[in-house]
Each structure stands twice: as C-alpha cells, then as structure tokens.
C-alpha positions as a LaTeX table, in Angstrom:
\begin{tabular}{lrrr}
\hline
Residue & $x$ (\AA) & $y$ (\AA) & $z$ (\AA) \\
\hline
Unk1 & 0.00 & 0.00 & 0.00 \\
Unk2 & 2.74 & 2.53 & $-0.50$ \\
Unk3 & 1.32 & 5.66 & $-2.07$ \\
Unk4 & 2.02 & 5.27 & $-5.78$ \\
Unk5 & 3.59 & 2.17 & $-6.09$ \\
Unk6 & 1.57 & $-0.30$ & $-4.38$ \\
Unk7 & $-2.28$ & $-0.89$ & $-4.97$ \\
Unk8 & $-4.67$ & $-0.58$ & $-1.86$ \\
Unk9 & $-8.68$ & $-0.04$ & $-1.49$ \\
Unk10 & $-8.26$ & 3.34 & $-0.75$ \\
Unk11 & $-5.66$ & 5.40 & $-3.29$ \\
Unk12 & $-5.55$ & 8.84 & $-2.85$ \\
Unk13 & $-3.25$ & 11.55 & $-2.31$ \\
Unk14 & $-3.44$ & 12.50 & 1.61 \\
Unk15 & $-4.48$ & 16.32 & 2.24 \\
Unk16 & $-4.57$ & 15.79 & 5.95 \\
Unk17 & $-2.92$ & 13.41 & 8.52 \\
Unk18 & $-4.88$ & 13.09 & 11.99 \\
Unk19 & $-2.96$ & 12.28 & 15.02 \\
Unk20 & $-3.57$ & 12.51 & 18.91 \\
Unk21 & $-3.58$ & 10.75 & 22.29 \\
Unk22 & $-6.35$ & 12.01 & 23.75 \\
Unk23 & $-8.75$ & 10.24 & 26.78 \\
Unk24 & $-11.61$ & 9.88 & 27.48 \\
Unk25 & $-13.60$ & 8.39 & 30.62 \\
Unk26 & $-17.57$ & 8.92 & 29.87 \\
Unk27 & $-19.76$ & 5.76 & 29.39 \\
Unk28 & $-22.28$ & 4.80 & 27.29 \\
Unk29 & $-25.19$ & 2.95 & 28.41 \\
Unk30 & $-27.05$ & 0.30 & 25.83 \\
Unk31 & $-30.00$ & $-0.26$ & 27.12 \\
Unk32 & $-31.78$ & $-3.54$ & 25.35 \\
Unk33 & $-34.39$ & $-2.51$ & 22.98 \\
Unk34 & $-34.83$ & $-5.75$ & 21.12 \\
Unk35 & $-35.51$ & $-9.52$ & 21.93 \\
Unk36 & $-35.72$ & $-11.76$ & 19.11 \\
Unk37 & $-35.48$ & $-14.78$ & 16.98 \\
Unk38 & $-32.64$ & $-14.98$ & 14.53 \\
Unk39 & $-32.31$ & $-16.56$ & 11.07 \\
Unk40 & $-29.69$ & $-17.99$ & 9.68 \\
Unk41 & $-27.89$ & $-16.23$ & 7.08 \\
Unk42 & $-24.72$ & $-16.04$ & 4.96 \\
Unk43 & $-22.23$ & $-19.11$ & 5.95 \\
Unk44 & $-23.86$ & $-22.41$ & 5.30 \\
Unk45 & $-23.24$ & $-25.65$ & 6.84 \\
Unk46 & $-20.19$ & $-27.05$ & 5.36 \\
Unk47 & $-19.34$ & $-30.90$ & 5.23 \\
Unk48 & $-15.67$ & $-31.62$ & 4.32 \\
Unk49 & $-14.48$ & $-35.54$ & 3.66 \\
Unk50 & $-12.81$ & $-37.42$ & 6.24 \\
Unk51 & $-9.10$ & $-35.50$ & 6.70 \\
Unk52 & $-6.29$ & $-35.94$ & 4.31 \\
Unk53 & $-2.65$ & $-35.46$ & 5.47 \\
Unk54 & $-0.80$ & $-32.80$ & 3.70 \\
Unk55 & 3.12 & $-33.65$ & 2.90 \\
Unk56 & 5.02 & $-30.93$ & 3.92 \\
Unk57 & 8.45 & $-30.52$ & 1.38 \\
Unk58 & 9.77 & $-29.75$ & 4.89 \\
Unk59 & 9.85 & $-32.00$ & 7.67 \\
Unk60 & 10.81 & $-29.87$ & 10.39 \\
Unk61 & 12.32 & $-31.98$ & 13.69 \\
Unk62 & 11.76 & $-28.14$ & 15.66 \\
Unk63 & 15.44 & $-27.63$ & 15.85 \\
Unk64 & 15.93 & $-24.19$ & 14.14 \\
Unk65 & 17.93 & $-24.23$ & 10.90 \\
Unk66 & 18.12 & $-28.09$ & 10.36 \\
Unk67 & 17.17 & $-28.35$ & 7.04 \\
Unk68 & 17.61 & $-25.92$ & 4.13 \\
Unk69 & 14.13 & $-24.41$ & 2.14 \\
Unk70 & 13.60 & $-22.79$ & $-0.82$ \\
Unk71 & 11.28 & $-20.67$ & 0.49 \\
Unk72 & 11.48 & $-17.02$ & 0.03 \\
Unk73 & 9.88 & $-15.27$ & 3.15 \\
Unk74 & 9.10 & $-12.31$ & 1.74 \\
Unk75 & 5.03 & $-10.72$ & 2.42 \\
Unk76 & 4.03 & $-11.74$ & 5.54 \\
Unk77 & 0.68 & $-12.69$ & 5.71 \\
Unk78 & $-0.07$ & $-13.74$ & 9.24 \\
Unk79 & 1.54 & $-14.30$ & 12.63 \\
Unk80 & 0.70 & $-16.07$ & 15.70 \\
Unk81 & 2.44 & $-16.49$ & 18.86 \\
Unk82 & 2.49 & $-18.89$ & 21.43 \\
Unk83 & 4.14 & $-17.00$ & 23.44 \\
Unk84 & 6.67 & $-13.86$ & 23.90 \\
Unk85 & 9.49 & $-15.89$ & 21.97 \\
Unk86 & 8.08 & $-18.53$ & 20.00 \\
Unk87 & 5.39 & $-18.46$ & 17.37 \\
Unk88 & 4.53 & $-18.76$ & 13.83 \\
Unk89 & 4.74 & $-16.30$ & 10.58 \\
Unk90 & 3.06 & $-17.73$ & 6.88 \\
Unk91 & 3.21 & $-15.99$ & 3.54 \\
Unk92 & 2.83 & $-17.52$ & 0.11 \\
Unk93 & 3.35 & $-21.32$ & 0.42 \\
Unk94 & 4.57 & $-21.69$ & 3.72 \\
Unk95 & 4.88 & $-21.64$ & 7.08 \\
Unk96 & 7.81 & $-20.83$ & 9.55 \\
Unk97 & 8.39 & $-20.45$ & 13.26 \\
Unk98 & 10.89 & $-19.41$ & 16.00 \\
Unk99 & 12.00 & $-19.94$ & 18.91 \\
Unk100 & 14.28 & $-17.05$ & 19.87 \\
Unk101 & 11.74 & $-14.29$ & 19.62 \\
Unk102 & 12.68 & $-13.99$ & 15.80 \\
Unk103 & 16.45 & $-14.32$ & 15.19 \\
Unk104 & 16.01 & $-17.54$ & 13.26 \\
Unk105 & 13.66 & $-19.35$ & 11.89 \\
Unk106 & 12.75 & $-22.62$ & 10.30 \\
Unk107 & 10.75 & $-23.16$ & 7.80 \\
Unk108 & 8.12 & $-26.15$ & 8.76 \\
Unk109 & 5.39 & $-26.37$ & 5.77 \\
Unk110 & 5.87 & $-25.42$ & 1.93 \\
Unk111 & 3.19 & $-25.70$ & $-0.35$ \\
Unk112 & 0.07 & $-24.32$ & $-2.36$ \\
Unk113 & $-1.78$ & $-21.05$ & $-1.24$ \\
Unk114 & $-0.82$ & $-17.94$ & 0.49 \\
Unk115 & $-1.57$ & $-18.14$ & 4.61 \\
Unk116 & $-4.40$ & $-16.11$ & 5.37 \\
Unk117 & $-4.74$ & $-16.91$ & 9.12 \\
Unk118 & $-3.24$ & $-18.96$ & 11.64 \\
Unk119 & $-4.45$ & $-19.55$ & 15.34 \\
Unk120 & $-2.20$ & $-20.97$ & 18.51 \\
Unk121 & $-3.81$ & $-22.35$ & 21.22 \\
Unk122 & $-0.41$ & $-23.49$ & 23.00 \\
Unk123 & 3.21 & $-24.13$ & 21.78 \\
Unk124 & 2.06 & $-27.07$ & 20.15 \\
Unk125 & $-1.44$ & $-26.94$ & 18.77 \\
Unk126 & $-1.58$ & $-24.53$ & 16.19 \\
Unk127 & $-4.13$ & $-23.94$ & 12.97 \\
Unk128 & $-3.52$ & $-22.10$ & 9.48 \\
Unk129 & $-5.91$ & $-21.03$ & 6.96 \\
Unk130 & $-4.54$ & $-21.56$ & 3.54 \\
Unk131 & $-5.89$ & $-20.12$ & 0.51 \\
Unk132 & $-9.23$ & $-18.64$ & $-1.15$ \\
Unk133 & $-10.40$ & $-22.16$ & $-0.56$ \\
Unk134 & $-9.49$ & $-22.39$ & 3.13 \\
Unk135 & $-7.75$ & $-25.17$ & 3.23 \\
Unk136 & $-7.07$ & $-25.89$ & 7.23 \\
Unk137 & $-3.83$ & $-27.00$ & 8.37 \\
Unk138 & $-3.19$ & $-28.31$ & 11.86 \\
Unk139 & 0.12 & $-29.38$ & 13.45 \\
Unk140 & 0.35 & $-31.24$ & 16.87 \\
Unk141 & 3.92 & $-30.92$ & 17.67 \\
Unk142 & 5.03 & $-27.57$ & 17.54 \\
Unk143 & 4.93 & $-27.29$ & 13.46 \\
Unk144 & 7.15 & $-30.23$ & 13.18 \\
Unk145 & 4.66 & $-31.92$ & 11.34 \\
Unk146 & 1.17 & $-30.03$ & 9.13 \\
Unk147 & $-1.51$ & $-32.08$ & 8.20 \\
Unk148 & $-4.39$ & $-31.25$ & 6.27 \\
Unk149 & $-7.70$ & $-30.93$ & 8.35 \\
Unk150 & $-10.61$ & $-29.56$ & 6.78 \\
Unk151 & $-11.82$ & $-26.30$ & 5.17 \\
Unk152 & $-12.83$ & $-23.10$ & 6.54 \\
Unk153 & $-16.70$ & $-22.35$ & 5.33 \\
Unk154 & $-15.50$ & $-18.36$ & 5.56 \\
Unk155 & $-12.71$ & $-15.64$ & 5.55 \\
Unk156 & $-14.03$ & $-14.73$ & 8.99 \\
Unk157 & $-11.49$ & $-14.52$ & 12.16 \\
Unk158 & $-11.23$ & $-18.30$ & 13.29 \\
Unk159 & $-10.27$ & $-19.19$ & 16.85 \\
Unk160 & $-9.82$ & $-22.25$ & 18.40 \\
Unk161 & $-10.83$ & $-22.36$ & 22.36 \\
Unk162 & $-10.12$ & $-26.66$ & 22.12 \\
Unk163 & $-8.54$ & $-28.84$ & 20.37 \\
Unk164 & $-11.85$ & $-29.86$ & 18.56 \\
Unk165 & $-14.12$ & $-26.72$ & 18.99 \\
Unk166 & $-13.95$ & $-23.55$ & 16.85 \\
Unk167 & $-15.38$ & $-20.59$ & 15.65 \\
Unk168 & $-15.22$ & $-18.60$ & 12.03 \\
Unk169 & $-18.22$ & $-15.83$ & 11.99 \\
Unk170 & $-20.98$ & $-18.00$ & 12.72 \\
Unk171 & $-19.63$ & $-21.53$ & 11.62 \\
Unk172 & $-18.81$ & $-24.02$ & 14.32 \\
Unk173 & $-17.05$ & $-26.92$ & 14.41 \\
Unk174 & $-16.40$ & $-29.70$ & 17.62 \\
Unk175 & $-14.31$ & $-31.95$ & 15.34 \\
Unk176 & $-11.43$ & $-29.96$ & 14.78 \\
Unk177 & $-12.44$ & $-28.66$ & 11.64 \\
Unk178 & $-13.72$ & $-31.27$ & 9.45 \\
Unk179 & $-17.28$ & $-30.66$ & 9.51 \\
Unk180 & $-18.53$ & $-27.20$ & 10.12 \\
Unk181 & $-22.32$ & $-25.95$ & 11.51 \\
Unk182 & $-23.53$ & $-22.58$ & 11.18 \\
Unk183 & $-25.00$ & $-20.74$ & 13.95 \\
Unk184 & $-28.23$ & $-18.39$ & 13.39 \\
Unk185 & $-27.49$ & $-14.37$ & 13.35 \\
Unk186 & $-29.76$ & $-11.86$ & 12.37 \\
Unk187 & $-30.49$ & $-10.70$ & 8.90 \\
Unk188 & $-28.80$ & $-8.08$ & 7.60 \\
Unk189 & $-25.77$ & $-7.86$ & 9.43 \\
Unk190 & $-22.53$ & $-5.50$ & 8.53 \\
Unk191 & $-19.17$ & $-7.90$ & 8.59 \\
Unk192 & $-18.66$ & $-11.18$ & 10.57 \\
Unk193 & $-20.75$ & $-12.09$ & 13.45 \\
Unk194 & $-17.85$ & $-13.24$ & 16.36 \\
Unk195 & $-18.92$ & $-16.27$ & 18.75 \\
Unk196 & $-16.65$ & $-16.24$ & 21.75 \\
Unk197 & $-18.45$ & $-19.74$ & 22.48 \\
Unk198 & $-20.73$ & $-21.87$ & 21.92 \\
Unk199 & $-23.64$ & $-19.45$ & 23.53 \\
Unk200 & $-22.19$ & $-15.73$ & 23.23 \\
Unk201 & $-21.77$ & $-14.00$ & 20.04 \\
Unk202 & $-22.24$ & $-10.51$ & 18.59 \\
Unk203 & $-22.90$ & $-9.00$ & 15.48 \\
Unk204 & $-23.37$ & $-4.64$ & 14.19 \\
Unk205 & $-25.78$ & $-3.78$ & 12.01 \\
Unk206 & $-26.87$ & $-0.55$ & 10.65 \\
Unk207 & $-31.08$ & 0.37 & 10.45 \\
Unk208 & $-31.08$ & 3.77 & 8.19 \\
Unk209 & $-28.91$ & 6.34 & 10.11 \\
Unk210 & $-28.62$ & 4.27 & 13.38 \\
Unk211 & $-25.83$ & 1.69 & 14.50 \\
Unk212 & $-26.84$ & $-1.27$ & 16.76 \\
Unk213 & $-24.82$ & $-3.91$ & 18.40 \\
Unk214 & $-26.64$ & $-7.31$ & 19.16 \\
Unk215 & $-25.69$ & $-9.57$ & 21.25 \\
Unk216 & $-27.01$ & $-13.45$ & 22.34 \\
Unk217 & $-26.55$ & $-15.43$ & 25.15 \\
Unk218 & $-28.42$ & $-18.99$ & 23.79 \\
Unk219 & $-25.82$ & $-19.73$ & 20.72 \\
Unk220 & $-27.91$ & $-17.30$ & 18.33 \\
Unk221 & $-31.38$ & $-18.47$ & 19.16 \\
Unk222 & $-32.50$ & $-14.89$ & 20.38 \\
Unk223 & $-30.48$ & $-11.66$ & 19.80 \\
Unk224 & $-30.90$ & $-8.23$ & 22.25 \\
Unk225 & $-29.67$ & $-4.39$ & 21.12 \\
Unk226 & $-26.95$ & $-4.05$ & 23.78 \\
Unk227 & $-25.98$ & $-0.54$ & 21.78 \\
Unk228 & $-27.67$ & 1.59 & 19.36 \\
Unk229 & $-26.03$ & 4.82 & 18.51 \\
Unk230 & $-27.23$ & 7.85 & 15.87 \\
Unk231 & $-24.36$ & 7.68 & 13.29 \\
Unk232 & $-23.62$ & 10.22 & 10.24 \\
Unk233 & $-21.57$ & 7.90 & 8.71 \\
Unk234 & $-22.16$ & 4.82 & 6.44 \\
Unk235 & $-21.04$ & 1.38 & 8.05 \\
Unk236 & $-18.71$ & $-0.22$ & 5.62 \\
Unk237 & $-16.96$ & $-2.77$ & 7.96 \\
Unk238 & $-16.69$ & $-4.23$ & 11.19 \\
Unk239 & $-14.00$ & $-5.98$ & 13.84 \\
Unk240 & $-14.98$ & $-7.96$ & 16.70 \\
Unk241 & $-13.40$ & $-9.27$ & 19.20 \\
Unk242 & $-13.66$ & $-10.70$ & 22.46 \\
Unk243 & $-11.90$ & $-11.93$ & 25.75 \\
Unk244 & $-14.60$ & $-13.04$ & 27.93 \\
Unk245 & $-18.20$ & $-13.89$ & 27.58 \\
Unk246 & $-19.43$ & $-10.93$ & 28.65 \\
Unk247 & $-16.61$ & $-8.96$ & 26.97 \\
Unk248 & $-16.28$ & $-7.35$ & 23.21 \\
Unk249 & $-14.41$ & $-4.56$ & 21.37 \\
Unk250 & $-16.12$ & $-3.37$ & 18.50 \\
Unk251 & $-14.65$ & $-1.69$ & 15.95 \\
Unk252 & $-16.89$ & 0.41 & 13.00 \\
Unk253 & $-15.04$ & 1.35 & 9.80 \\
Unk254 & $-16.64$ & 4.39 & 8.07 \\
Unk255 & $-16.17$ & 6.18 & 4.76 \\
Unk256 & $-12.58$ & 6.66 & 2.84 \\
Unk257 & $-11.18$ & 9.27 & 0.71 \\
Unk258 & $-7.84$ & 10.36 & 0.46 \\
Unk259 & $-6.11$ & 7.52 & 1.97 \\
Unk260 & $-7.84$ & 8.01 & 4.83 \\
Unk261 & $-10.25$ & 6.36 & 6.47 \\
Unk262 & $-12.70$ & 7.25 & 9.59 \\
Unk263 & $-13.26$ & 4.64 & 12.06 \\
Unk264 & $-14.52$ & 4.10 & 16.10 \\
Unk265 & $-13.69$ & 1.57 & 18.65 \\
Unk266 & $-16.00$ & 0.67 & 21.95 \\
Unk267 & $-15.50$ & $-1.23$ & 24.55 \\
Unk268 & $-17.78$ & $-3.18$ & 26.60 \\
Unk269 & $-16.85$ & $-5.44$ & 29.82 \\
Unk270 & $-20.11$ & $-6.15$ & 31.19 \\
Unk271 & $-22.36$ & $-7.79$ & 28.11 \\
Unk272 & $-23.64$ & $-4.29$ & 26.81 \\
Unk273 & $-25.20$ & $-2.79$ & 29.48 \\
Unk274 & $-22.22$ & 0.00 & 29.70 \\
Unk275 & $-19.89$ & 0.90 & 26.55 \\
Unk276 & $-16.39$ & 2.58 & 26.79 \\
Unk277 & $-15.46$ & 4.89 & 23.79 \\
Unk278 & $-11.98$ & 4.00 & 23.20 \\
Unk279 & $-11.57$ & 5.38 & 19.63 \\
Unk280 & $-12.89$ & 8.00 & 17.53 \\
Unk281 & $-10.73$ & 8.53 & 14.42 \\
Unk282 & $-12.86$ & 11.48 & 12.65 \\
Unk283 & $-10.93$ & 12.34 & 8.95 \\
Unk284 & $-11.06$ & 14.80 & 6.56 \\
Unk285 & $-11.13$ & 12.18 & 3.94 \\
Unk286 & $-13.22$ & 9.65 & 5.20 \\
Unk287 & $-15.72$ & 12.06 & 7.25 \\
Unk288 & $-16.93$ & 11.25 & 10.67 \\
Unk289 & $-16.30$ & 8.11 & 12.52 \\
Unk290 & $-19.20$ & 5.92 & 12.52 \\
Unk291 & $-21.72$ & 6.41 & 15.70 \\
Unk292 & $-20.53$ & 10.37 & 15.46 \\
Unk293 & $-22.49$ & 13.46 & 13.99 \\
Unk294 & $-21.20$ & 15.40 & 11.05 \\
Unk295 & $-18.30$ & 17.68 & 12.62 \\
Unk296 & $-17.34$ & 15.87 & 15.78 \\
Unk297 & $-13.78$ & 15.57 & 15.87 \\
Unk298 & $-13.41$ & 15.15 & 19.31 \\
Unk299 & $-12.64$ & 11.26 & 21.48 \\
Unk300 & $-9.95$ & 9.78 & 21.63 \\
Unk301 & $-7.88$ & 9.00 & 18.50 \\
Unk302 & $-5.46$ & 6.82 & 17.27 \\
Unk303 & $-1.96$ & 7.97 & 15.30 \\
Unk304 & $-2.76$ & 7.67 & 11.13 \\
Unk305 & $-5.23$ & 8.38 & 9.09 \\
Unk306 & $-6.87$ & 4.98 & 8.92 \\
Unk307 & $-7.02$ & 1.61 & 10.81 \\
Unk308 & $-4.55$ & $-0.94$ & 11.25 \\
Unk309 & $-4.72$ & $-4.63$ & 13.20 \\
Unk310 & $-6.51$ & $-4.46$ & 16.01 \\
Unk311 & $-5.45$ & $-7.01$ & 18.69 \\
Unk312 & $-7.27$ & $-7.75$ & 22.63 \\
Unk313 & $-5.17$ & $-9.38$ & 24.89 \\
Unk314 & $-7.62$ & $-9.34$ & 27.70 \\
Unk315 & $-10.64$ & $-7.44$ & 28.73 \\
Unk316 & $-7.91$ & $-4.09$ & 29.87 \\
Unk317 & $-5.46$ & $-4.67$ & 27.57 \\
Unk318 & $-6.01$ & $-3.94$ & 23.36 \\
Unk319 & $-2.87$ & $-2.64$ & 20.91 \\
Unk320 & $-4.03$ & $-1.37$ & 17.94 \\
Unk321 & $-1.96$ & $-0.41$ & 14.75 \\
Unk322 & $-2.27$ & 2.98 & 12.79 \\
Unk323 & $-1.39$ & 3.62 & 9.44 \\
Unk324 & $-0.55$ & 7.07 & 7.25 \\
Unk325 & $-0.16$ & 5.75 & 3.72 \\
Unk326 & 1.14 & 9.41 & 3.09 \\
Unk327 & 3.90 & 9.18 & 5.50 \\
Unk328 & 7.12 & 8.25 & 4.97 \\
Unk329 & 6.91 & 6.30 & 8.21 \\
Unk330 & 3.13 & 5.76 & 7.50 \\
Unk331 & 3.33 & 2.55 & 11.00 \\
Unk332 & 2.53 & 3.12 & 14.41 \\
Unk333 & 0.96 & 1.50 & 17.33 \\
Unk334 & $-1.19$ & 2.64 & 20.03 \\
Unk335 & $-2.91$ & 0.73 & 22.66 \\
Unk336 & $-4.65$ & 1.00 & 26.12 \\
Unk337 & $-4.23$ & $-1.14$ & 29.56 \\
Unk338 & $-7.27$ & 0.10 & 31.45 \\
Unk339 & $-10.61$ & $-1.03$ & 29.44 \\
Unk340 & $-10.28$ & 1.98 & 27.18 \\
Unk341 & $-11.01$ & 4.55 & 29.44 \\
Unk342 & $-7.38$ & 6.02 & 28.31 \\
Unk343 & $-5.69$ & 5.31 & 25.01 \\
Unk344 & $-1.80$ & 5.87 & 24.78 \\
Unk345 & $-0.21$ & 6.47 & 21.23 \\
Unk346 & 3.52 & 4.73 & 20.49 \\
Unk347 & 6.14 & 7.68 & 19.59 \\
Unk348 & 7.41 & 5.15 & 17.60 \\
Unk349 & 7.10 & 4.80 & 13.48 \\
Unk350 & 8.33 & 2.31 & 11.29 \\
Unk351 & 8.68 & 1.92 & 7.41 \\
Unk352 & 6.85 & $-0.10$ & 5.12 \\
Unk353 & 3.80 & 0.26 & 2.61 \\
Unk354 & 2.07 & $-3.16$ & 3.25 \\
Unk355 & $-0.64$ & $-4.98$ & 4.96 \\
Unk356 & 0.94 & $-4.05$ & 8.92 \\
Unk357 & 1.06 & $-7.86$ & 11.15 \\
Unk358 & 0.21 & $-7.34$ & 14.91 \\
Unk359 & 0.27 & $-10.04$ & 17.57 \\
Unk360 & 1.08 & $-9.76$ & 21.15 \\
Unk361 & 1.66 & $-12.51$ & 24.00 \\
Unk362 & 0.15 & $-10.52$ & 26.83 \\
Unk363 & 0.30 & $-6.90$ & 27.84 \\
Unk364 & 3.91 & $-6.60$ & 27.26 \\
Unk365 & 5.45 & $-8.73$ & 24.92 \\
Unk366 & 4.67 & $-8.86$ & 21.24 \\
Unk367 & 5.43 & $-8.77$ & 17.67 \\
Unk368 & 5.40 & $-6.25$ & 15.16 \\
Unk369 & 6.45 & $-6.74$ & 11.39 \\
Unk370 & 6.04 & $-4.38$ & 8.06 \\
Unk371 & 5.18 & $-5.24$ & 4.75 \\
Unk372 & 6.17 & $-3.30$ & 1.60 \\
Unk373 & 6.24 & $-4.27$ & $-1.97$ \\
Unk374 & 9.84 & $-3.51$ & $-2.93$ \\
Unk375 & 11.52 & $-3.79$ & 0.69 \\
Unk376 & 12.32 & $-6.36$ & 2.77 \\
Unk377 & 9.39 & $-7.31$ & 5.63 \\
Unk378 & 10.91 & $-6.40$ & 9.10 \\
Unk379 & 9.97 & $-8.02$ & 12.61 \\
Unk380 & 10.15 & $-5.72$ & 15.22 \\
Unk381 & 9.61 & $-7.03$ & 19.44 \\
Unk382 & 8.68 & $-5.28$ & 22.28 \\
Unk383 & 8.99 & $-6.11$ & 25.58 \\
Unk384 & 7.74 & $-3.24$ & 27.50 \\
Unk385 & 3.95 & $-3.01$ & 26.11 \\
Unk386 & 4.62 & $-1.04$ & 22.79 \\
Unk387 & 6.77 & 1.37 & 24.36 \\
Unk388 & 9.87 & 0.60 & 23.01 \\
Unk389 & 10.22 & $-1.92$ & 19.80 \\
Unk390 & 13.42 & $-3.29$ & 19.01 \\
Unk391 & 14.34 & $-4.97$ & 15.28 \\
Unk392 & 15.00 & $-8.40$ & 15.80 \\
Unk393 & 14.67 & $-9.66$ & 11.97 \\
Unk394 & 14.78 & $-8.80$ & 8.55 \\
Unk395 & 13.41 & $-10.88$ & 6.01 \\
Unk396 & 13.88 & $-12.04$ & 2.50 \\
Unk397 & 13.39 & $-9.30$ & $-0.57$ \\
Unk398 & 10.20 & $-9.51$ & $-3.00$ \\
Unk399 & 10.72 & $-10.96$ & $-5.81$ \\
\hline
\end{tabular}
C-alpha cells in the first residue's frame, strides 16, 4: 500500500494526517431494545471428507535451521504467537516459526496457497488457513509436522478455544475442523458475526442512520440491542473481538477518501449494558467516525489516518496499529491497559507500505512486522507493552 507504487482499497493523495492521544472516561449505556429470533444467514453448513494429510516438502524436527528451504519469506501474511518468543509467521506457500523471539527461523510447511490466518492455542497446537479455498492446516507438535484438516466455510477470524471446537463468523465446528455448523445471526448484518463460544456472540448492524450492536446469550437463538447509537456515517466494515463472555471490542469502519479512512472503537466489559469509547478517528477524507455526527472531531484518536490490526489481549489490555499511507513512516501503534477509558499512542514509526502484522503474548510482549512491496518485511519485538520496539529480523526481498 505505498502511495504510488503499491495498490490498496483506498488510493488517494493524503491532504490531511490526523494524530492525537487524547482520553476519554464517559460511558455509554445500551439499554436492550430488542428480543428476538434470529435466522440464519450467509455461511452455510459445510461438510468436508474425512481429513487428508498434507506432505510438507519440509519436515521440520523443531530444531531451528536443520534443514535448508527454498522458500522465500518475503510478504508476511499472518503471525501467531504462542508466546513472547516462540510463534509462527506464513506468507505464500509456507509456514515458519521461532524460537528465539525472531532471530532464526525454520521453515516447517511449503506448499500451495498464500496463509491467510493462523491460530495458537499453546506451543504445540496450532491452525492455518490456507488459501481462497481455506484449506485448514493443523500441526500437533510444535509445526514439526502439518496435516491437512478440513476447510474453513469463511474468511471470517477463526479461533480455536479446544482442540476440537472452533469458531469462524458464525460456523462451528467440535471436530477440529472437518465438519462445520452454522449458527443463526440476524439478517442483515454489517461484517462477521464473532462467537466467543458456543452461547455468546455478537454482530453490528446498521437500520437507516442508526448503528446497533446485538448480542445473544443462547448460541444465536435470540439476539438483544446491547448498543444503538445515531451515526452520520455509512457502516462499511466491522472488527470484533472478544476476551470473555461478557466482553467485546467493536470496531466500526466508516467512509474513505484520500487515503484516509474514519473509524470508532468501543468497549464493553459487562455484556452491553455499559460501553467505553476507546476510539474515535474522525478524517477529513473519510468524514466522521461511525456512531458520530457530522463535525465531531473530538474522542480519543489513534496515530494515522486509517485503521490498522486491532489485537485484545484481555478485557484491559487492546494494541491497535495505525497507518498514514502518506507518510514516509506511515506505522505506528497505540494501545490501552485500562478497558479503554485512556488510550496511549507509540512515539514510535516504522517503514513499510504493506498490509501491517500485529500479535502480542500478553500486555507486554509482542510482535510487530512491516510489509512493503519492494523492501524487505521487518519483525520488530517489544517487551515493555509497545513502548519501546526493538528490530530483531529482517526478512527475504520480493521478488
């Protein structure tokens, strides 16, 4: 996504660049103003035959460096950790991990389709997403071995919370992946619903000029209004997340122009019944941020002029990139460690015109690595909470 030179949804030149760390410590209150029945809609059940396994071209023994690949890692396209100094990186064709906090890494899988998630759940299990088909991978040891699982019925966020039981938007699965249910959610929903279980989910949806978050507590049998909010700005996306039952951070992705885009984050920690305003990244481009009237630039904001990866460690702790495509340093990373009610903005800024790759192992150690289309990808660590980032490796050049 540089400015010229690489290709992004938004391609403008910037007129104005919006930066701040501001705070904010009002509440909203969502009181419930609906209570009912959902239907089922987008993902459909998927059935996938019984599991094949995939032949890795490298058989990694989890011994960095043992074995030589041909891999170029170049574009990274996801990252997981399983903890502050081991974890997993995929681009196009295969997957790689370390154990030294990035200094060296082996490569474990090679083969078709770029990685376009992968998911931890300890230093052994881990899951990747491979492909427009979704092709899911699943290794047992550590990476030493990748076998081919399933399918993923969508390009939603997928999380694993055991070894057999998943969630992708509103799909389900309890056999690791090879067969796949879908969960009702109301109709006409912006984005992915998210399911932190088996009974708690949420979903946004936008009713003429009013926002409205929906939550259920009986696996998407019934859905409430936990948050309805008067917004001037078209809903064009949506980011949920969640670390708790009763927990969710939900992002709202407005209008773009100019490389910019406008965009809002809340916060809730009790099921809906209160809301935290954590964001409120009002552009000139993109207009207000969504749940705002025209001409309120005020709230909190976040360094750039449009969103990057938003990542919750825990129901205090969230880190949240920013990105200035007009910048010559157009990476940063901001983040807050009390529910929202204050949001702190790196002083840090880092190169690279790509997709930006965010992960973090609690509320101090993480990962940060840049993309660009003619430079090398560099991982950056921190082990201070985003404070300070330190460059522990630089990867191969595109080709």
């Amino acid at each position: 996504m540089p400015m010229i030179r690489t290709s992004m949804k938004v391609l403008a030149l910037s007129l104005f660049v919006l930066t701040g760390c501001e705070q904010s410590s009002g509440t909203t209150s969502g009181a419930a103003t609906s209570d009912r029945a959902a239907t089922t809609q987008s993902t459909a059940p998927v059935t996938t035959a019984a599991p094949a396994t995939a032949k890795p071209t490298t058989e990694g023994s989890g011994k960095l460096n043992e074995a030589p690949s041909k891999a170029a890692m170049s574009l990274i396209t996801a990252v997981r950790l399983a903890d502050a100094k081991s974890g997993w990186i995929g681009g196009k064709g295969w997957i790689a991990r370390t154990d030294d906090s990035g200094s060296k890494w082996q490569v474990q899988y090679e083969g078709a389709g770029e990685v376009k998630q992968l998911f931890a759940l300890n230093a052994q299990e881990a899951w990747a997403a491979m492909g427009e088909e979704g092709k899911l991978l699943h290794t047992k040891n550590g990476g030493k071995n990748w076998s081919s699982v399933g399918k993923v019925p969508n390009s939603a966020f997928f999380h694993f919370v055991t070894q057999q039981e998943a969630f992708s938007g509103n799909a389900r699965t309890v056999d690791g992946g090879v067969k796949w249910s879908s969960l009702p959610v109301p109709e006409g929903i912006t984005g992915d619903a998210y399911f932190h279980d088996k009974d708690n989910g949420w979903v946004v949806k936008q009713v003429k000029d009013v926002l409205e978050v929906e939550r259920t507590q009986d696996g998407g049998k019934t859905w409430h209004t936990v948050l309805s909010r008067k917004s001037a700005a078209p809903l064009n996306g949506v980011v949920i997340r969640s670390a708790g039952a009763n927990d969710a951070w939900i992002e709202l992705i407005g209008d773009s122009g100019m490389t910019q885009t406008s965009y809002s984050l809340f916060h809730t920690k009790d099921g809906g019944k209160n809301w935290q305003t954590v964001l409120a990244n009002s552009t000139a481009g993109g207009g207000p941020a969504p749940g705002f009237p025209l001409g309120d630039t005020g709230g909190p904001k976040n360094t750039g002029t449009k969103p990057g990866p938003l990542y919750v460690v825990s129901p205090d702790v969230a880190f949240m990139g920013g990105q200035c495509p007009s910048c010559d340093k157009p990476n940063t990373v901001g983040w807050t460690k009390d529910g929202g009610k204050t949001w702190v903005n790196g002083k840090e800024a880092f190169s690279g015109y790509g997709p930006l790759q965010l992960a973090m192992a609690d509320a101090n150690g993480g990962w940060l690595i840049t993309n660009d289309n003619e430079q090398p990808s560099v991982m950056y660590t921190t082990g201070n909470g985003g404070v300070n980032w330190k460059k522990a490796h630089t990867f191969d050049a595109p080709k």
